[in-house]
PDB file as gemmi writes it, atoms N, CA and C in Angstrom:
CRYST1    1.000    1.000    1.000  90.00  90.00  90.00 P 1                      
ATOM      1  N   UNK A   1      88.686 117.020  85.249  1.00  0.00           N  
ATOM      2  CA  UNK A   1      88.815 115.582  85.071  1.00  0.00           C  
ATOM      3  C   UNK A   1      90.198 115.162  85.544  1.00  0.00           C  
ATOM      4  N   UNK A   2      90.105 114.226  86.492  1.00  0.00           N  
ATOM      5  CA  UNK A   2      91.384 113.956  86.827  1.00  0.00           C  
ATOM      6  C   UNK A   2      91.866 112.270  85.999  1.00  0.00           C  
ATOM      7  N   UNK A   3      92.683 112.639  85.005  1.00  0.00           N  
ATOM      8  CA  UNK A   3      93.491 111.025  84.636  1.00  0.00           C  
ATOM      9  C   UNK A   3      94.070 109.938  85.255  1.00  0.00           C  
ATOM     10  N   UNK A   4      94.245 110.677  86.555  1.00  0.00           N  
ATOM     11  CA  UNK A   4      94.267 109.350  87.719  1.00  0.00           C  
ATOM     12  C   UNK A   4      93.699 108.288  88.198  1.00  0.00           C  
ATOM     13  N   UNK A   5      92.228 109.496  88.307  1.00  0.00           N  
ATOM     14  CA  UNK A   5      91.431 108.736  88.837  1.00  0.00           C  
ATOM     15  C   UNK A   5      90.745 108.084  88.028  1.00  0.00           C  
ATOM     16  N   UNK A   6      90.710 108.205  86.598  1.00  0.00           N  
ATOM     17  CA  UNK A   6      89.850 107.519  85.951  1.00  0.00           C  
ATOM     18  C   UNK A   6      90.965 106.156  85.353  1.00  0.00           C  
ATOM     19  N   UNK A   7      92.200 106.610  85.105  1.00  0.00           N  
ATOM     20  CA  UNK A   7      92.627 105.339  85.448  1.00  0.00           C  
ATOM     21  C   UNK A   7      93.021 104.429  86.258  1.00  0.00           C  
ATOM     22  N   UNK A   8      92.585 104.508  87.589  1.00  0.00           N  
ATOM     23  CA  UNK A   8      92.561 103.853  88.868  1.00  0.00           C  
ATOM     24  C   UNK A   8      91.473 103.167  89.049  1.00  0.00           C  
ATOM     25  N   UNK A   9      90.442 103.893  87.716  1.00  0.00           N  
ATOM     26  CA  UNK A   9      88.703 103.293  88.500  1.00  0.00           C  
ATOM     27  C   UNK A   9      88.965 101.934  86.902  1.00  0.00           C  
ATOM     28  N   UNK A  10      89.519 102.223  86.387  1.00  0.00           N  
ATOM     29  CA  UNK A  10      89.807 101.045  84.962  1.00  0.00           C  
ATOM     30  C   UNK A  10      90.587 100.184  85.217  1.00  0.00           C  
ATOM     31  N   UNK A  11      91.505 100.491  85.920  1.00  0.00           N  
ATOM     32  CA  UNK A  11      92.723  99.216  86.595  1.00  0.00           C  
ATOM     33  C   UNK A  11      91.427  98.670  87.616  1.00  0.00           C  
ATOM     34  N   UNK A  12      90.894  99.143  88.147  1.00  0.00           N  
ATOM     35  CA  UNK A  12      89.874  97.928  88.936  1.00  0.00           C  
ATOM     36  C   UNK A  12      88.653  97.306  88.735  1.00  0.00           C  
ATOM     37  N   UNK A  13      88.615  98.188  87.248  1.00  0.00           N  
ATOM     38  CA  UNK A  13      87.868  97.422  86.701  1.00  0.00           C  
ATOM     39  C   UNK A  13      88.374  96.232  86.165  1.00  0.00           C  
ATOM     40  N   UNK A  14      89.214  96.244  85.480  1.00  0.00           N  
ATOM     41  CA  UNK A  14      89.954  95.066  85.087  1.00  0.00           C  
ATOM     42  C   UNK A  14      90.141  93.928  85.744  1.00  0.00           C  
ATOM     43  N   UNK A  15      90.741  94.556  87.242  1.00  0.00           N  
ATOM     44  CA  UNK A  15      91.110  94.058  88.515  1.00  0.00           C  
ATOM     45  C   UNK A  15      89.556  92.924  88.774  1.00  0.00           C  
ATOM     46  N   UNK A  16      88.729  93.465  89.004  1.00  0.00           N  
ATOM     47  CA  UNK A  16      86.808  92.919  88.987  1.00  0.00           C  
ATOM     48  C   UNK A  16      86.815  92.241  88.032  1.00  0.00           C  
ATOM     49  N   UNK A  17      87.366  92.268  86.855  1.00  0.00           N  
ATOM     50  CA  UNK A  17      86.897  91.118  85.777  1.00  0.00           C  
ATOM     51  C   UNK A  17      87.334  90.186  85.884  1.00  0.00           C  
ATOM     52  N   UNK A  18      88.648  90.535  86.069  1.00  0.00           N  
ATOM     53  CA  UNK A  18      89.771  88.992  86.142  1.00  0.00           C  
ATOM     54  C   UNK A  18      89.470  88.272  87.337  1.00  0.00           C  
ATOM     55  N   UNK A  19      88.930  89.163  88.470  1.00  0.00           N  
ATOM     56  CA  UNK A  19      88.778  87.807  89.390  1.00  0.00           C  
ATOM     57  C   UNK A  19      87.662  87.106  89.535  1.00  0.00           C  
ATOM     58  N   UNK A  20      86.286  88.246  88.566  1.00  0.00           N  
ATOM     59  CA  UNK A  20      85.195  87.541  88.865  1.00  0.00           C  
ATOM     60  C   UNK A  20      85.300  86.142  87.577  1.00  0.00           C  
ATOM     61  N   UNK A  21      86.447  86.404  86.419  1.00  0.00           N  
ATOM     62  CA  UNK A  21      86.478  85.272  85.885  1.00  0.00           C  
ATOM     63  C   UNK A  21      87.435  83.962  86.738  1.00  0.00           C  
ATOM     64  N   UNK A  22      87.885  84.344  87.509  1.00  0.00           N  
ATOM     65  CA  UNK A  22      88.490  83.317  87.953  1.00  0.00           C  
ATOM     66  C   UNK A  22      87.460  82.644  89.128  1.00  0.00           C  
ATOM     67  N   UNK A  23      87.039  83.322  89.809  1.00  0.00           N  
ATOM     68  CA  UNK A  23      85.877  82.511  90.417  1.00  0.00           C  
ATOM     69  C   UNK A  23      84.773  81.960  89.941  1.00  0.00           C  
ATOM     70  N   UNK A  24      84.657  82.381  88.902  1.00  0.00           N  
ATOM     71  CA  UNK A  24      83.840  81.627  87.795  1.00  0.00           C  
ATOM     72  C   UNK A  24      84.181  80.248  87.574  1.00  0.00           C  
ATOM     73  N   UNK A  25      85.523  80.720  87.092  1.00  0.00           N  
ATOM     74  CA  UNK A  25      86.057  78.979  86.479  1.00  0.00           C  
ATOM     75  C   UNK A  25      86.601  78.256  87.624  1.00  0.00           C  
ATOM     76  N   UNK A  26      86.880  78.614  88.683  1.00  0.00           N  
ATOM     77  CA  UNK A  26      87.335  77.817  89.951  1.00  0.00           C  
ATOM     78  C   UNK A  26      85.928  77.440  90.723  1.00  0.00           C  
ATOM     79  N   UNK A  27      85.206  78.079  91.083  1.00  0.00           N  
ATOM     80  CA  UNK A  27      83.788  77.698  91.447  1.00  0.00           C  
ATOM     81  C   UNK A  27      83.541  78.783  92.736  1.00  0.00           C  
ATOM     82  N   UNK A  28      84.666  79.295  92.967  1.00  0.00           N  
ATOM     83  CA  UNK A  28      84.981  80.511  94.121  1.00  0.00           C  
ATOM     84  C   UNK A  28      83.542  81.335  94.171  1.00  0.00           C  
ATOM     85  N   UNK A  29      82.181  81.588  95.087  1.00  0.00           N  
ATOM     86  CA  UNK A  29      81.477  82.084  94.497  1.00  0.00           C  
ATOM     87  C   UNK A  29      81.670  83.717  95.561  1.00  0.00           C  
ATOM     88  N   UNK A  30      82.751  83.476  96.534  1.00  0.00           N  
ATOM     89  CA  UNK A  30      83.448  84.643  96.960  1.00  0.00           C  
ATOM     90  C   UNK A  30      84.310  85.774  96.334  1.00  0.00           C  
ATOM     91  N   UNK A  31      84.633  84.911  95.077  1.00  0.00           N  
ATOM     92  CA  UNK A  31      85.758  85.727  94.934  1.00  0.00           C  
ATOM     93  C   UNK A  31      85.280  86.123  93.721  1.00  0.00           C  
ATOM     94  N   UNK A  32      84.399  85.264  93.121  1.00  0.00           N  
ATOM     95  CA  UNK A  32      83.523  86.171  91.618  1.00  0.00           C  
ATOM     96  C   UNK A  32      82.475  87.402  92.530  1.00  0.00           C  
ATOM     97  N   UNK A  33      82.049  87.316  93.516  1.00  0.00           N  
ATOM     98  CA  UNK A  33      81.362  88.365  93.902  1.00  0.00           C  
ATOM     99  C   UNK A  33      82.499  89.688  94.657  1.00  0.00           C  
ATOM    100  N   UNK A  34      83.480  89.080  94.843  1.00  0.00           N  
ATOM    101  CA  UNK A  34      84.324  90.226  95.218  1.00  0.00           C  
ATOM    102  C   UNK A  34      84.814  90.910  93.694  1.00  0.00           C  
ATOM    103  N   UNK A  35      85.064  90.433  92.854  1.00  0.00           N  
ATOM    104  CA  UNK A  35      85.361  90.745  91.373  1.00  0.00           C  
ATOM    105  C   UNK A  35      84.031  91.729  90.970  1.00  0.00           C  
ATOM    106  N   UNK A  36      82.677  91.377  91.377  1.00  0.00           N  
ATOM    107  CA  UNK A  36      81.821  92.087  90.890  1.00  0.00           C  
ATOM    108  C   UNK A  36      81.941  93.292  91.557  1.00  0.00           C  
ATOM    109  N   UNK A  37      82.092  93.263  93.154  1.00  0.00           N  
ATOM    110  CA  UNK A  37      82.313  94.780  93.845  1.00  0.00           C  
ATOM    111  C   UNK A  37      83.173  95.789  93.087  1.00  0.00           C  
ATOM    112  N   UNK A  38      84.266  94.686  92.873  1.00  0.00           N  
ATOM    113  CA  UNK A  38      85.321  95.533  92.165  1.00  0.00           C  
ATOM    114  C   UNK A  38      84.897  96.473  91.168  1.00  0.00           C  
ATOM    115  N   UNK A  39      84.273  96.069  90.524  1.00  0.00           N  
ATOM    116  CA  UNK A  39      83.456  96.774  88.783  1.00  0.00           C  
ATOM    117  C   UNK A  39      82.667  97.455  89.040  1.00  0.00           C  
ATOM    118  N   UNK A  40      81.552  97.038  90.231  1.00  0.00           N  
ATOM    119  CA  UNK A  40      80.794  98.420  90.787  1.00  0.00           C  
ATOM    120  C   UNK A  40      81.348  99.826  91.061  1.00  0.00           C  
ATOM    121  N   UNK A  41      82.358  99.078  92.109  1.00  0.00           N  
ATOM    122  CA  UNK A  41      83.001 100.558  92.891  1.00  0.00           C  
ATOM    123  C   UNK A  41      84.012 101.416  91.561  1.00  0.00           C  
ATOM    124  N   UNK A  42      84.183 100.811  90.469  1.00  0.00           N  
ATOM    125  CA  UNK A  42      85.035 101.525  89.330  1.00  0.00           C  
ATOM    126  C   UNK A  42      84.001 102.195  88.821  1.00  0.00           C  
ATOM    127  N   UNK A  43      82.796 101.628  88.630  1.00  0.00           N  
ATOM    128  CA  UNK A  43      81.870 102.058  87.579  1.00  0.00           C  
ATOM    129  C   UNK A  43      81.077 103.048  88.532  1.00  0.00           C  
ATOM    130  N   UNK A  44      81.251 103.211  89.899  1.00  0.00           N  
ATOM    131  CA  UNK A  44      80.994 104.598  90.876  1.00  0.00           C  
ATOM    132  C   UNK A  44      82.017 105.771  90.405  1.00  0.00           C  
ATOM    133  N   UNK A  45      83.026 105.252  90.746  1.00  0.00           N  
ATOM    134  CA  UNK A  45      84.267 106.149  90.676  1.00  0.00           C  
ATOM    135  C   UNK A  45      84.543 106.851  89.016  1.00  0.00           C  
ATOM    136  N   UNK A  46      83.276 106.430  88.010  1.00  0.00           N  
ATOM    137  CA  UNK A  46      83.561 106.891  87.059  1.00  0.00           C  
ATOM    138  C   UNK A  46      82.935 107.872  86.693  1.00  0.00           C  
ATOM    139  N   UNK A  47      81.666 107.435  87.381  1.00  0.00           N  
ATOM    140  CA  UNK A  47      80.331 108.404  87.380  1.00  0.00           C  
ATOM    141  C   UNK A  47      81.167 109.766  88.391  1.00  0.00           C  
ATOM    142  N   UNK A  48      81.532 109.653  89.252  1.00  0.00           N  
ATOM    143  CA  UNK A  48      81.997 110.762  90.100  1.00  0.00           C  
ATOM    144  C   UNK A  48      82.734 111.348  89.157  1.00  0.00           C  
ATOM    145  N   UNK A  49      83.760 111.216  88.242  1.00  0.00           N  
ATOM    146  CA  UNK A  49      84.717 112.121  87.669  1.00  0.00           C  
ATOM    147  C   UNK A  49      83.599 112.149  86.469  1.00  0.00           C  
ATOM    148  N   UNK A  50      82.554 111.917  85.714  1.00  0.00           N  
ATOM    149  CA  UNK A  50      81.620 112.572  84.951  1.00  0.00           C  
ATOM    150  C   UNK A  50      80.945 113.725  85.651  1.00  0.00           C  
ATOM    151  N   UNK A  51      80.632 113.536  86.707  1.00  0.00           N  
ATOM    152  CA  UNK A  51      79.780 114.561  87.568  1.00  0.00           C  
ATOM    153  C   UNK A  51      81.117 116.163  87.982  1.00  0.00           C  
ATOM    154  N   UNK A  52      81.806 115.586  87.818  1.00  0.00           N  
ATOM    155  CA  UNK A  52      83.097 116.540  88.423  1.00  0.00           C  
ATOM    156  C   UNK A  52      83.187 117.371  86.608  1.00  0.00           C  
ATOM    157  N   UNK A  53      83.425 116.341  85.682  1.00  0.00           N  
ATOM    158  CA  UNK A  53      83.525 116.814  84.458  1.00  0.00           C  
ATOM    159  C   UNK A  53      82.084 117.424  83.773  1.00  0.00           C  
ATOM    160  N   UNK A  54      81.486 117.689  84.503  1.00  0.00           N  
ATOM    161  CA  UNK A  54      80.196 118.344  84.143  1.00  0.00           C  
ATOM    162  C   UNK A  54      79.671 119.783  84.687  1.00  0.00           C  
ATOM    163  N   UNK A  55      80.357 119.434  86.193  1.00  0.00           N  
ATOM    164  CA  UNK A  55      80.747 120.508  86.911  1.00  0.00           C  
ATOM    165  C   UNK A  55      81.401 121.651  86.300  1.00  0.00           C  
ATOM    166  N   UNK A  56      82.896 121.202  85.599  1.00  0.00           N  
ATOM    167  CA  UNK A  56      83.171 121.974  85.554  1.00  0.00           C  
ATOM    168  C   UNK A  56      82.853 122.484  84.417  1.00  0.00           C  
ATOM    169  N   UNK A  57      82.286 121.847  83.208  1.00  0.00           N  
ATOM    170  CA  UNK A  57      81.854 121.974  81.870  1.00  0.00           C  
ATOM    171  C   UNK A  57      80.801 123.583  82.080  1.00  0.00           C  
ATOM    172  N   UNK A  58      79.843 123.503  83.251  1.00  0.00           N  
ATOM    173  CA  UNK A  58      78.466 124.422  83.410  1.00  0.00           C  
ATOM    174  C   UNK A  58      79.503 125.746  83.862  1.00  0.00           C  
ATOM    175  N   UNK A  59      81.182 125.248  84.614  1.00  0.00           N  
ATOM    176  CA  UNK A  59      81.905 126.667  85.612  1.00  0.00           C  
ATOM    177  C   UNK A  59      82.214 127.617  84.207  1.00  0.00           C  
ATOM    178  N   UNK A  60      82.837 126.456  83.508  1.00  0.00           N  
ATOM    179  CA  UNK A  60      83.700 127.341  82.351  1.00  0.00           C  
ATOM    180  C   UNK A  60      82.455 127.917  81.528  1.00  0.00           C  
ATOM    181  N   UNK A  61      81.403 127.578  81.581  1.00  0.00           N  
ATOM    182  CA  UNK A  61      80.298 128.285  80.282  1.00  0.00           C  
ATOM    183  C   UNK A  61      79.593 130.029  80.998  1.00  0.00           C  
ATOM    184  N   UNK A  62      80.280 129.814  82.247  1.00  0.00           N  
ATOM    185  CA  UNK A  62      79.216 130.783  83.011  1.00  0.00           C  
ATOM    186  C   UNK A  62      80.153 132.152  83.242  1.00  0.00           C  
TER     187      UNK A  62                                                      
END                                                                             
């Protein structure tokens, strides 16, 4: 598990919230959908370091 990366994929998540709320309340319907990418691609990048942390969960049992 790397702590980097999982806090890199949470800073953009954050990053995705705040702007999809600001295009929300501005009417931006670019920049709330760029906010949503944002939260996708974190909520990818999180699943990857579960899959990595699972990985290695099956290395160390074997």
């Amino acid at each position: 598990m790397s702590i980097e990366n999982r806090v890199e994929a949470t800073a953009k998540n954050i990053e995705g919230k705040v702007q999809e709320a600001v295009g929300e309340v501005t009417g931006d319907l670019k920049m709330k959908a760029e906010g949503k990418a944002k939260q996708q691609e974190a909520s990818a990048r999180h699943a990857v370091e579960d899959i990595k942390d699972a990985a290695k969960d099956v290395i160390d049992k074997a």
